[in-house]
Residue, then its C-alpha position, 0 to 999 in steps of 0.5 A: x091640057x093634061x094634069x101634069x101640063x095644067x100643074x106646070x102651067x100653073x106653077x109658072x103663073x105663081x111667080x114666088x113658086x121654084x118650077x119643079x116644086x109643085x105636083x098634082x097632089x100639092x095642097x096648094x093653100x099651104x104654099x108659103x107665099x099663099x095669099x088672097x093674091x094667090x087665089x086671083x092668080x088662079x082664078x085668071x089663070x083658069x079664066x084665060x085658058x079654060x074660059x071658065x070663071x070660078x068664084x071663091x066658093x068653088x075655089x075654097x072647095x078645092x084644096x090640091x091642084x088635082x082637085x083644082x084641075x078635076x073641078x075645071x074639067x067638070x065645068x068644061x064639059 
């Protein structure tokens, strides 16, 4: 999955987000809705398509959806 696919796919995930909004460098604790939710969602999410489980500590290491996906193609290796 490329960056511009895993950005995507995940914006479809965050139900209150408007497609198109969000791109690779987007910080995604500042979206309006962010929640604890919002992180469940995306640790789901990359459970389900990478078959990889992070735990909040990594997740909070993360801050835009570039870093987000960089970290998952580190652990996918």
């Amino acid at each position: 999955m490329t960056l511009e696919e895993f950005t995507l796919n995940l914006e479809k995930e965050l139900e209150e987000v408007e497609v198109g909004t969000l791109n690779p460098d987007t910080v995604y604790r500042d979206l309006k809705n962010w929640s604890s939710m919002y992180a469940l969602i995306i640790i789901a999410f990359i459970d389900f398509n990478f078959n990889i489980i992070l735990n909040s500590k990594e997740l909070k290491e993360t801050s835009t959806i570039r870093e987000l996906y960089n970290l998952v193609k580190s652990k996918s290796v």
